[in-house]
C-alpha positions as CSV (number, residue, x, y, z in Angstrom):
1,X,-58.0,93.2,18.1
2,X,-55.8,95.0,20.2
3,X,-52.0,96.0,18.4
4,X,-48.8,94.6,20.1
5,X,-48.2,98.2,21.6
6,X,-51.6,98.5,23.4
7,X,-50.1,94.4,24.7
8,X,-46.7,96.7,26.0
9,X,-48.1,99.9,27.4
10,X,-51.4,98.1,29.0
11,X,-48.9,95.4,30.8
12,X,-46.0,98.4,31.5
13,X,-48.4,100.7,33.0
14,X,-49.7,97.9,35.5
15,X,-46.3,96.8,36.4
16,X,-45.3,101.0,36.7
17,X,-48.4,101.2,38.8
18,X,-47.5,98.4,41.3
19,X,-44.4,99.8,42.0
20,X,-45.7,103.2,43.0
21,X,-48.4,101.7,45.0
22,X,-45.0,99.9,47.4
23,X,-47.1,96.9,47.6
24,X,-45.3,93.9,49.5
25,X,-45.1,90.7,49.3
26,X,-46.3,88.6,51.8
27,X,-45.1,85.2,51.8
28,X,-43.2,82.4,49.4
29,X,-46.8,80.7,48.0
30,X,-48.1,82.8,45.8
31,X,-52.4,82.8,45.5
32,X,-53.6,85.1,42.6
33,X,-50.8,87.6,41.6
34,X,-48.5,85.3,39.9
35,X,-50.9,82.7,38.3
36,X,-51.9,85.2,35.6
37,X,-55.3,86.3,35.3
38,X,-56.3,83.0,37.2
39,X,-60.2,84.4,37.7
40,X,-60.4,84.2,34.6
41,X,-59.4,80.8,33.8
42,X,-56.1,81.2,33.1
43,X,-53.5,79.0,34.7
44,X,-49.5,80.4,33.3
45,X,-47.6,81.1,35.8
46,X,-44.7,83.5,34.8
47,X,-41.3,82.8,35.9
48,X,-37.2,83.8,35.4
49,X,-35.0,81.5,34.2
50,X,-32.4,82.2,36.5
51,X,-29.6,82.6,33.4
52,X,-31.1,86.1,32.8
53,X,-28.9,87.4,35.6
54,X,-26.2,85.4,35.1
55,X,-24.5,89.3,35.9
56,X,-25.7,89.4,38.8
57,X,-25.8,88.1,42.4
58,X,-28.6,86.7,44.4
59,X,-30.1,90.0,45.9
60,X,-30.1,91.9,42.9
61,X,-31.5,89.3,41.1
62,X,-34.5,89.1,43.5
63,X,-34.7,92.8,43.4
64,X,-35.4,93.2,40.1
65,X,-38.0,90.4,40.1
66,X,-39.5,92.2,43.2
67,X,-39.5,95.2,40.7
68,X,-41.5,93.1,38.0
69,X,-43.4,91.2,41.0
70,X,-42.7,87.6,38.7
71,X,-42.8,85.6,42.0
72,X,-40.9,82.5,40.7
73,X,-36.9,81.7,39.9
74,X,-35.5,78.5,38.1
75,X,-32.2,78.3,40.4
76,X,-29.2,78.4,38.6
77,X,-26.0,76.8,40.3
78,X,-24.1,80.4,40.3
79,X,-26.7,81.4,42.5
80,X,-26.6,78.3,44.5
81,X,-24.1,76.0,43.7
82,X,-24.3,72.2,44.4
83,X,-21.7,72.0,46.8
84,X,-23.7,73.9,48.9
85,X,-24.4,72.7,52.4
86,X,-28.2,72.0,53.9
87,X,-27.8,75.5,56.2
88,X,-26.5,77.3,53.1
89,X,-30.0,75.6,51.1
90,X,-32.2,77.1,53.8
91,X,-30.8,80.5,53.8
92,X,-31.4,80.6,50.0
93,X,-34.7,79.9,50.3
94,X,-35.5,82.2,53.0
95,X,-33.7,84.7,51.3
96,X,-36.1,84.4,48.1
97,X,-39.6,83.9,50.5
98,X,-38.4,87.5,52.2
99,X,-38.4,88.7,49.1
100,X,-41.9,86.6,48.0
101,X,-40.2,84.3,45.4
102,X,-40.3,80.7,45.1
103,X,-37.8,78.3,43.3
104,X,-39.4,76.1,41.7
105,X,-36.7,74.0,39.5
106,X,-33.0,73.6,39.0
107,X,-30.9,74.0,36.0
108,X,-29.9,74.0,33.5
109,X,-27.4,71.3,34.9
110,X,-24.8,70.0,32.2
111,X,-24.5,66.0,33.2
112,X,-22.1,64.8,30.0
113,X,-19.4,63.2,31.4
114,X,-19.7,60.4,33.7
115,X,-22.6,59.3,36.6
116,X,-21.4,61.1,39.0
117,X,-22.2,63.9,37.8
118,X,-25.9,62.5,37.0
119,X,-25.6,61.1,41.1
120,X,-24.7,64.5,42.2
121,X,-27.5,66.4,40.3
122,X,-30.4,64.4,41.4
123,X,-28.9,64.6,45.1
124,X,-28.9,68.6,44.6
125,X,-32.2,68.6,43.5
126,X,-33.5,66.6,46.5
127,X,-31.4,68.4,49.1
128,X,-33.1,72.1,47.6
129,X,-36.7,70.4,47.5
130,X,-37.5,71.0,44.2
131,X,-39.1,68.5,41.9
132,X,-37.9,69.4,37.9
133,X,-34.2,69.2,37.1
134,X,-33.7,71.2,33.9
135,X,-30.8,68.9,32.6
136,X,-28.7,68.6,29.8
137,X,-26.9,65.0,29.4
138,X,-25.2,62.6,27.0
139,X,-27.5,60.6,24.8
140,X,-25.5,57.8,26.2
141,X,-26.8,58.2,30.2
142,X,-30.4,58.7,29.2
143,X,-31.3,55.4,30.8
144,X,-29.2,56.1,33.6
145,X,-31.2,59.2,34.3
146,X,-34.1,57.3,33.4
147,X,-33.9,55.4,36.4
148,X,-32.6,58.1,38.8
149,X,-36.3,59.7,38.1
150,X,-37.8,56.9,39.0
151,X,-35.6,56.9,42.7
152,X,-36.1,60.6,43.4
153,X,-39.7,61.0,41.6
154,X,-38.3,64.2,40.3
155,X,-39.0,65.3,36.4
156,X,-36.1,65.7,34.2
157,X,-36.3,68.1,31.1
158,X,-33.6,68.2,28.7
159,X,-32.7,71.6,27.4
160,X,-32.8,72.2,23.5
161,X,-29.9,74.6,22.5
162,X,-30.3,75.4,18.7
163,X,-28.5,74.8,15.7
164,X,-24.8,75.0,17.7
165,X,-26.2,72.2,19.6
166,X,-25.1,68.4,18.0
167,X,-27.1,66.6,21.0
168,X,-30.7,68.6,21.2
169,X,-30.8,71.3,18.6
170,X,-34.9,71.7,18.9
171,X,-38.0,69.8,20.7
172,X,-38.0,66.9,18.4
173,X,-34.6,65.4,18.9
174,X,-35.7,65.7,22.7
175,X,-38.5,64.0,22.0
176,X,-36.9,61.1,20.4
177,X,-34.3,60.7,22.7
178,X,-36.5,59.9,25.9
179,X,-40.0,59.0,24.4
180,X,-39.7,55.3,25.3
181,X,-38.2,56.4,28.9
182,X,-40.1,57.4,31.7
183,X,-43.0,59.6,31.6
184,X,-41.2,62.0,33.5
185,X,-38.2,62.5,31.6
186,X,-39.2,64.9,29.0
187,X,-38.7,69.1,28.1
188,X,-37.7,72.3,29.1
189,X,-39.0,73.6,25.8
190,X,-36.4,76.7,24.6
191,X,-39.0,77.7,22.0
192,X,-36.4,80.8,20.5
193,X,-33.3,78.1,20.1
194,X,-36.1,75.9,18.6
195,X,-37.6,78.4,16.3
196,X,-33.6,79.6,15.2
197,X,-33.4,75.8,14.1
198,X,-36.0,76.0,11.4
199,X,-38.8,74.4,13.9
200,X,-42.5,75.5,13.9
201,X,-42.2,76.2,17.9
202,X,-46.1,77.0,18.2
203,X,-46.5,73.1,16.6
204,X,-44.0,71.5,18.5
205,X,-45.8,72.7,21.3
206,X,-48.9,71.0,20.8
207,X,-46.8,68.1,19.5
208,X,-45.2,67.5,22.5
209,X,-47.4,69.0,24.9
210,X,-47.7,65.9,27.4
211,X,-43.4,65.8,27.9
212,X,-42.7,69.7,28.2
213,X,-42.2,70.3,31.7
214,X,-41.0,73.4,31.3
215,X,-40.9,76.7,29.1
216,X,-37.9,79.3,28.6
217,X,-40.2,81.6,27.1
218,X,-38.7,84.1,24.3
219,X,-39.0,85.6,20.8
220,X,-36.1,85.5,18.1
221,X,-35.6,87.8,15.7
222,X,-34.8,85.3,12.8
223,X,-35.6,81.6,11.9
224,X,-31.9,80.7,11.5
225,X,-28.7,80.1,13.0
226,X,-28.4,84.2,13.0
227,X,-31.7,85.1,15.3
228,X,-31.0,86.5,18.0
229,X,-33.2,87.0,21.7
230,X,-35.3,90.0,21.7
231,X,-38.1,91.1,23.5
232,X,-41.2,88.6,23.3
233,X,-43.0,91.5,20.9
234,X,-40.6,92.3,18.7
235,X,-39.6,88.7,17.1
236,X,-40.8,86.3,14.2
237,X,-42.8,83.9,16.5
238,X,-46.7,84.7,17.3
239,X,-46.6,84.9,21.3
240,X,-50.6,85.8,20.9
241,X,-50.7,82.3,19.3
242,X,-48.2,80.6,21.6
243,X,-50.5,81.8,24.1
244,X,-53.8,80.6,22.7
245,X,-52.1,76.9,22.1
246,X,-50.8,76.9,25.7
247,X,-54.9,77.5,27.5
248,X,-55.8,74.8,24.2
249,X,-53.2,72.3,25.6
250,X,-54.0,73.2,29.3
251,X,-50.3,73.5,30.1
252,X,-49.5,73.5,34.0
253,X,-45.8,74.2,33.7
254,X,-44.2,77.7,34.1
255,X,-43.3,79.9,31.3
256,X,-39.9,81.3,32.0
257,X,-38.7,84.3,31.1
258,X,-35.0,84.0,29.2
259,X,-33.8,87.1,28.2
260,X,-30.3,87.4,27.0
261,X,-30.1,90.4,24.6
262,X,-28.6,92.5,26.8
263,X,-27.0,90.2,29.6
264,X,-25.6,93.3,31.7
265,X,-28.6,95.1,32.4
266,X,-31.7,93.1,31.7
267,X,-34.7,94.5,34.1
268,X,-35.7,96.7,31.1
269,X,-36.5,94.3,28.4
270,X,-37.7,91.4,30.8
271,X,-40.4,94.2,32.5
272,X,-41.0,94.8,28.7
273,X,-41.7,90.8,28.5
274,X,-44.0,91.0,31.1
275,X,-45.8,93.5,30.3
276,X,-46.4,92.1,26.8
277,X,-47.3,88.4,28.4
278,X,-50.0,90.1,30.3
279,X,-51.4,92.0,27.7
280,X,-52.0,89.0,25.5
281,X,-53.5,87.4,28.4
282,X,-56.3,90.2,29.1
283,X,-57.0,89.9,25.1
284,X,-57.6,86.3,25.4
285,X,-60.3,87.0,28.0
């Protein structure tokens, strides 16, 4: 079995190695870079959550994930806010396919104090053509939002925060709160915040497999209130299991990178992540 530093240096090397090559990236739709190891039947696409730069503007945030070649961005309102206009939407996005990255959800959108808010969201999300909304809402407009996912036919996954959190500390108080709604109102699984609330993260997962849309995929260095984000090899939950129960599950959603150790300068430790994620991915093979 290979050790979690052969996972780092085999994934670093391949990442320093496509940056010396200059290799370019040809269009928006990625086919077999991003969708890791997919000849070998592996199906997780890697991703940013767009917090990690919450530093940083749009083209420096692309550059760095040119940098690590992850070719898609959960948008983040301080990158595109929702007052933008429909001419502002389409530079965006051809802004990110010049740079070979696609967006493929919105959020985390707070939605806790009236409709209008919820209205606005889901209108966002149409207008940027993007069908998950990463959301976090009042327990009291659930079936509101229940209904606007039905209109828009666009998934809704409520984000779990952690112990701080009083609405959705972890995966199961999710779970609860929208397992009698529609089918497509479900997760964006934060597997460290759930892990740093005394959850079993790797169980949840397979638990609640069929209503987690999404992943913001990090390690923590405790199981309590006092972890902290660190690099996915270097914290208490098994990402080589994680791993293994995501190809048991067949999960089809994207595992988003959420790195917030170091919020100022963050290209290191996310290329670290990657190059541990692929790593554990060749072993699996």
């Amino acid at each position: 079995m290979e050790t979690r530093r052969k996972f780092v240096q085999k994934g670093l090397l391949g990442i320093a190695a496509a940056g010396l090559a200059g290799r370019a990236f040809a269009s928006a739709q990625p086919e077999n870079e991003a969708r890791t190891n997919s000849a070998k039947g592996f199906k997780f696409d890697l991703a940013i959550a767009g917090y990690s730069f919450v530093k940083f503007g749009l083209d420096d945030a692309l550059a760095m994930m040119k940098r690590m070649e992850v070719r898609y961005l959960c948008i983040k309102d301080f990158h595109l806010p929702l007052t933008s206009t429909d001419a502002e939407i389409a530079a965006f996005h051809k802004k990110l396919a010049d740079s070979g990255v696609t967006g493929y959800g919105v959020g985390p959108i707070y939605m806790t104090k009236s409709k209008e808010e919820i209205d606005k969201g889901f209108e966002y999300a149409k207008r940027v053509g993007v069908k998950l909304m990463v959301g976090i809402p009042s327990q009291d407009n659930l079936p509101y939002i229940s209904e606007k996912v039905k209109e828009y036919d666009i998934r809704y996954a409520i984000h779990n925060h952690g112990p701080e959190d009083k609405l959705y500390p972890n995966a199961t108080t999710v779970f609860e709160a929208v397992k009698n709604l529609d089918e497509r109102m479900g997760l964006c699984f934060d597997m460290g915040h759930n892990t740093r609330d005394g959850q079993d993260s790797i169980k949840d997962l397979e638990r609640y497999q069929h209503r987690i849309f999404d992943i913001h995929f990090k390690n923590v260095t405790a199981a309590t209130k006092d972890g902290k984000t660190c690099e996915l090899g270097r914290g208490v939950i098994d990402i080589p299991r994680f791993v293994k129960t995501l190809q048991k599950i067949g999960y089809q959603g994207k595992c988003s990178l959420e790195f917030e150790k170091d919020m100022t300068d963050p290209l290191a430790g996310l290329a670290e992540c990657k190059g541990y994620f692929q790593g554990v991915v060749d072993s699996l093979s």
